[in-house]
Every structure is written in C-alpha cells, then in structure tokens.
N, C-alpha and C positions, 0 to 999 in steps of 0.2 A: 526452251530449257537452256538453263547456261552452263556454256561447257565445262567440266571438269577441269581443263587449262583455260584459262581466261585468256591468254594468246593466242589459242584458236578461234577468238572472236576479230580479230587483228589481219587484216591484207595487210602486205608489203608491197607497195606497188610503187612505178619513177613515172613523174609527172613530165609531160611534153615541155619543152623546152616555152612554150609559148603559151603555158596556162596560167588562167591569172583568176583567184575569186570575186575580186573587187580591188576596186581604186583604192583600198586599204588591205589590200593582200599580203599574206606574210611572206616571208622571204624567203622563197625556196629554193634549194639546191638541186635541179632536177638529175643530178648524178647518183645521189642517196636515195635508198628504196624509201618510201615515207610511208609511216602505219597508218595505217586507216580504219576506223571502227565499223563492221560491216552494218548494213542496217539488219531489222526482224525480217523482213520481207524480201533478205535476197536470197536469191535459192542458193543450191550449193554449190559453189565454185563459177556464179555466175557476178560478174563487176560492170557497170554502167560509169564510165568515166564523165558522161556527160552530166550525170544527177549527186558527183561527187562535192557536197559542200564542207563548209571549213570546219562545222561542228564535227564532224566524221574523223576528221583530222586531229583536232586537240581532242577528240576522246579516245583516239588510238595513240596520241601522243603520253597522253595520264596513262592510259594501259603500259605501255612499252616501262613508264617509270615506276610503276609499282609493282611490275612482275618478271622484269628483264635489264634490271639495273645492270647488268656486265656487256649490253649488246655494244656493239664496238661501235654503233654510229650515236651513245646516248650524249656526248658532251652536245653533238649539234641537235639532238633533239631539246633537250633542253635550252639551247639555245633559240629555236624558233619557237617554245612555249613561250617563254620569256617575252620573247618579242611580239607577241600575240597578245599577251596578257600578262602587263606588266605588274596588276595587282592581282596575281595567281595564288599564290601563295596566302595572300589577305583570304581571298574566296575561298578556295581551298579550309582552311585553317577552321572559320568560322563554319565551316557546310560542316566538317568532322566533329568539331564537337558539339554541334548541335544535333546530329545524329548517334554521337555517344551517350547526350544527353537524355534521346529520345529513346538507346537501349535498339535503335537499329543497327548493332552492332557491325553485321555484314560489312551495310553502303562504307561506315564507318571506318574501317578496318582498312579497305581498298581507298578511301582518301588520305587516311593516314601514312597508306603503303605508298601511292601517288607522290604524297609531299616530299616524303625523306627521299624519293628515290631523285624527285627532283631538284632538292637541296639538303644533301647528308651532311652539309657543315653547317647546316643552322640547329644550334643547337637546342633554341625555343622548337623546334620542330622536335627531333628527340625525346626529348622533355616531355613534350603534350602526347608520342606516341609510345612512351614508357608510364604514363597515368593511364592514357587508354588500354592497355592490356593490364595493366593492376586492374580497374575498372572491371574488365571480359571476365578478368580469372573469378573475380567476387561475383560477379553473378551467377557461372558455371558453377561454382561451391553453393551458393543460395539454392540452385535448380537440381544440385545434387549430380552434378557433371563432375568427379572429383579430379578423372587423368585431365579433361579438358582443360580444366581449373588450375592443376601443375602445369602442364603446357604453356598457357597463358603468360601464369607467375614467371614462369624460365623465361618466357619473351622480354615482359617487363623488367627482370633482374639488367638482359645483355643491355636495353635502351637505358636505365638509371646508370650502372657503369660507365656507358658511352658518353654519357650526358654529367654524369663527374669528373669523367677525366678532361673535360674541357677545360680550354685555354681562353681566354683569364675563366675563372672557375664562376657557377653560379649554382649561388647561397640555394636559391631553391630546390636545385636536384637533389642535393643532399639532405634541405625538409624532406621532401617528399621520398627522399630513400627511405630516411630512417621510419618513417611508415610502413614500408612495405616490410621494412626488417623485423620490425616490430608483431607485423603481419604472423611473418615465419619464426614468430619466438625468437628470434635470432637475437639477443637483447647488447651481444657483442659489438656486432656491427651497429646497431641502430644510432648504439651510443657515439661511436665513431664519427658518423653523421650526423649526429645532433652537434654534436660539440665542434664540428667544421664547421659548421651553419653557424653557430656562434660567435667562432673566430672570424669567420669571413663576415660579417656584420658586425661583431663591438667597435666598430669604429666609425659608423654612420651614427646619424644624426636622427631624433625623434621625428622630426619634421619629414627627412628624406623619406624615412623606412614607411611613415604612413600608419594609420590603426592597423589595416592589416600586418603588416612587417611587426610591427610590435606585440600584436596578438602571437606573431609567430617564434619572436624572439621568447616570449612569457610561455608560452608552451612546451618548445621546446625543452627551459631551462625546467620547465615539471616535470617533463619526463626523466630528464636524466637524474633527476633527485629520486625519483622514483628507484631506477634504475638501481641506483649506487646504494637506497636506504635498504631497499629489500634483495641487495647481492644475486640481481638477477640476470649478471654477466655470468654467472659462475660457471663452469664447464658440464657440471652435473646437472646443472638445471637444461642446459639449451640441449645434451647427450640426451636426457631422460626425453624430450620433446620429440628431438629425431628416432629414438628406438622407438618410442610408444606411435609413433606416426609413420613407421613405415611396417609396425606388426609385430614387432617385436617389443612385448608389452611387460612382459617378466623382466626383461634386462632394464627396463626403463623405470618400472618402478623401483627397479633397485640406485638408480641414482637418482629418482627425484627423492627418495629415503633419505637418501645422502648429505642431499642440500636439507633438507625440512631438519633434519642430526643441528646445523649449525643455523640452521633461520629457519623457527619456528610459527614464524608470524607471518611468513607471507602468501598473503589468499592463492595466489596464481600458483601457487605450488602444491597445497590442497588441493586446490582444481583438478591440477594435472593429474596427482596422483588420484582424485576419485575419475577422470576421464582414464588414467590405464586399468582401475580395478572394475568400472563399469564395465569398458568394450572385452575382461574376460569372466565376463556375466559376475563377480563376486558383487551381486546390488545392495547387499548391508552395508559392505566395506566399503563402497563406493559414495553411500548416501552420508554415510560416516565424515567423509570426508571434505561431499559439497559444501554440508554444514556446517561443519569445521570454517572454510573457506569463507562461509558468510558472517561468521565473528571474528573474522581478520580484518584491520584498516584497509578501503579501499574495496574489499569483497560485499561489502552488503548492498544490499539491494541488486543484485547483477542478473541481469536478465538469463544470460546463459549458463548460471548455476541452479537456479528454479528449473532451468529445462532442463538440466540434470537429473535432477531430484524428480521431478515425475517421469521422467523414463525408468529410474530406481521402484518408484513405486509404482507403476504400472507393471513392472515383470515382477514385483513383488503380489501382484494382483491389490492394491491398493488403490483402487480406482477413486475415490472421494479425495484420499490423499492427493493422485498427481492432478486431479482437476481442479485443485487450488492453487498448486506449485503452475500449473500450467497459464489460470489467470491471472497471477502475481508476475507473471513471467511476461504475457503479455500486455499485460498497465505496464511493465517497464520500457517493453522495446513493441509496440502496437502493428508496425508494420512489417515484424519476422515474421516471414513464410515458413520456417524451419518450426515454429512455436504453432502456426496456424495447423500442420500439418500434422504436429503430435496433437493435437487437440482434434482432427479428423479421426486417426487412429485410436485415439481415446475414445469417441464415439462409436466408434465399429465396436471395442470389446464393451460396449456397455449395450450393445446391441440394437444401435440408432443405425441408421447407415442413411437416411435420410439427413441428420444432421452432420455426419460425416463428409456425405459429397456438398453441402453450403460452405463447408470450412475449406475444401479443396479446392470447389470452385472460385472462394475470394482468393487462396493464394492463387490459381492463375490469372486474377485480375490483378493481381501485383504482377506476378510472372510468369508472360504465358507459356513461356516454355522448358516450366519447372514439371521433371520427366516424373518424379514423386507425383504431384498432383493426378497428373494424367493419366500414369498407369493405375490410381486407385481410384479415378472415376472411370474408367475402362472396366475397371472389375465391376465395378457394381451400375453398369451398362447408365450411367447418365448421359 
C-alpha cells in the first residue's frame, strides 16, 4: 500500500566514504544524507546497505523533487540527478505525457511534480504541467468529480500565470491560457491572451510559425472576433456565469437578462440563462430558452444544448421528446460520457434498466472512473 506521504517511502541515509556502484558511479557527497527509495520487500525500519543500488537512489532522488522541493540539501540533489542523467528531463517529460495521454493520471502527476521540482525555470516544463491539470480538471468534471475538478482548474490557473509571466515570454502559454479562460467563461481574460499571442507572433514569418503556428494564429484571431461581435467580455455576462455557478441562480439570471437587454443574439447567453432557469427546476422556461440559443449564429447544432433540452423534457415527463434530443446530441459529440449517461437515466424511467446498465457500462469504457456510472450500476447490482 502506498503511503499517504510519499516521503515516508524515502531513507535518508550517508554513504561510507569508500562506496562506489560502478566504474560509472555518480558523484557523491558522503557528508549529505542521500534519499533512497525503500524497496517492497524491506521490512520496517530494516536497510541492507550492501543490496543498495543506484536505481534506489535516483527514485529517491525524483521523490525528494516532487514532494520536498524546499529540503535544504535540493540544489545538490539535483545536481547529482543531473549528473546521472543528463537526458532526465528528455525521459521524464516524454514518460508524463504519455501517461497523461494514457489518463494514468496518478504516475502522471508525480512526474510532472518530479520535473518542475527539478527544474522550476524551465518554463516548457510549467507549461506542459499547467495543460496537465487543465487536462485532470476535464476529466474529474466529465467523471462528475466537480470540487476535484475546481482543484485541479486552481492548479492549472497558478502554472499558466507562472508560465506567462516568463522571461522572454512564450506565445504558447498564453494560447493555451486563453483556453482555459475560455473554459471558465472568463471571456475577459481570454481575450487578453488571445491578443498577446498575437502580438508576440505578428512578426514571425509563415515559414518560422509552421501549419501548426498558423493554424494557431487563424484561431486565435476567430475567437476574438467571436469575442468582441457577441460582447461576451461584458461584466454581466461573466457576473451572471459566476452567480449561477456557484448557486446563486436568481441573481445570475438577473444579469445574463442584462446582457441578452443589449445582445440579443447571442446563443451562449440563452444557454446560460436556460442552464440557470433549468438548475431552478423552471423546465419550460428553460427549454424556452435552449431553443432560442439553437437559432442564434454559432448555437446550432451544439451538442450540449440538445442535452439541455432532454433533461427539460425528461422532468417534463416527455420521454420520446428527450430521447431525440438526446440522439441528436449524441451524433454530435458521440464520445460524451455526460450524454451516454442521460441516455442510461432515460432508460431507467422508461423502465429498461437492462439497457440502462449497457449505456453506463460504455461510459466506463470511456471512463473508468466516472463515479455517475458506477454508482447506477451499483444500484442495479451489474
């Protein structure tokens, strides 16, 4: 079992003045305690100096940097990583996101923690550890984890700040900010970021920037068009987002009212206001308003308006209704767990619960540890 402090897998122990692992031994300072990764198999509090190898050592040495970055002896631990493995960093880098890839979050998580703690001025490092927790937070929201999800988000905010305020600055952090800003309706900020990505690149060359770089430049500039045609910096719009998101849904529809008074045409603002008149059960008012949202530019076809609308009409007892809304929904976005799931629940009250637990069961072969799925094949003992 691994411990609750991942430290307490860590000796501290100083090596005999005269031990060496190999003709290619690293360079040790036998004055400093050096950490060492215990093995499975040692008992408690028992150490074997003689069966001590070097792998023991740089996994205690990665521990010490992802979990103890203030220890007073880390500039020399990092120094004799270094000198162990001068493409650490390279390995490192490539093992994490291929494990974030893989949604083995954990291992993930703790190499990421390892990198930065072993080089906080790389700010490619930052960078990839402020995608990795946008990354965690979108899954934990998919799995229906919503504090874990805010947690996450707040992580990834402090690494995209860090990774912006770098010297000389890079264009990317600030793509990939304005994503996340984006994320959180924050349409303020995003903008912000979008148009420093800009700046910091109108001066490169087609050639330098690459299809991708240009893809990026071309996107960015849509959003912010987006942005500025449907006044979705406005105060009221991002207010009404934060009230209706943190429960307070009466005050939020009172300023997405506000904005929709002067910009009546933009879908994301129907949305909103049929997401706060939903979550206070008013579902005509609500449905009213998806629809609305789906005859605005830019609203149609939107997968998570259709999944509106059959939630509306499921509490409406309109069960043929949301089971169209619900396959329209899923032709649009085919691998939402969030859409497979109302389509489970849709079968329960049509009184399948046979086809309810098939629909649960494929969202945990998306996601197995989406806590929705689980806990309603749990009830209906699959």
């Amino acid at each position: 079992m691994k411990p609750v402090n991942p430290l307490e897998s860590v000796y501290f122990i100083t090596l005999p003045e005269n031990f060496s692992f190999s003709s290619k031994a690293m360079h040790i300072d036998p004055t400093i305690p050096l950490p060492v990764q215990k093995k499975d198999t040692d008992a408690p509090g028992s150490f074997n100096m003689a069966e001590l190898t070097q792998e023991q050592v740089l996994a205690g040495l990665l521990t010490v940097m992802a979990y103890d970055t203030k220890n007073q002896h880390i500039q020399y631990y990092r120094s004799v990583l270094a000198n162990a493995r001068p493409d650490i960093k390279k390995e490192l880098s490539e093992a994490a996101i291929l494990k974030a890839k893989n949604e083995d979050f954990e291992l993930a998580e703790e190499i990421f923690s390892a990198l930065h703690g072993f080089d906080p001025e790389d700010m490619a490092i930052t960078l990839n550890t402020a995608l990795f927790f946008d990354q965690r937070a979108d899954s934990y929201r998919r799995s229906g984890l919503f504090d874990d999800a805010d947690a996450y988000d707040d992580s990834a905010l402090l690494y995209y700040k860090e990774a912006m305020n770098a010297e000389p600055e890079i264009p990317d952090a600030f793509f990939n900010a304005g994503f996340f800003y984006l994320k959180k309706r924050n349409y303020a900020e995003a903008k912000g970021c979008f148009e420093t990505y800009l700046a910091l690149t109108c001066d490169a060359k087609d050639e330098d920037l690459g299809e991708n770089g240009l893809y990026k430049k071309t996107r960015a500039q849509e959003i912010l068009n987006e942005i500025k045609n449907r006044n979705m910096e406005d105060d009221h719009f991002k207010a009404a987002y934060d009230l209706i998101n943190r429960g307070e849904e009466k005050k939020g529809l009172d300023e997405i009212r506000k904005f929709l008074q002067n910009n009546p045409d933009v879908w994301n603002a129907w949305f909103m206001l049929g997401w706060g008149l939903r979550r206070i059960a008013r579902y005509d008012d609500a449905k009213q308003a998806f629809e609305k949202s789906l005859t605005c530019e830019g609203g149609e076809n939107n997968a998570d308006t259709y999944n509106e609308i059959a939630i509306c009409d499921m509490e409406a007892g309109d069960l043929a209704a949301a089971k169209k809304m619900l396959e329209k929904a899923l032709a649009v976005a085919p691998e939402s767990t969030k859409i497979m799931s109302n389509l489970g629940y849709l079968a329960l009250k049509e009184g399948n619960p046979a086809v309810a637990a098939s629909y649960f069961q494929t969202v945990l072969e998306f996601d197995p540890n989406d806590k929705i799925a689980q806990t309603e094949l749990a009830k209906l003992d699959v």
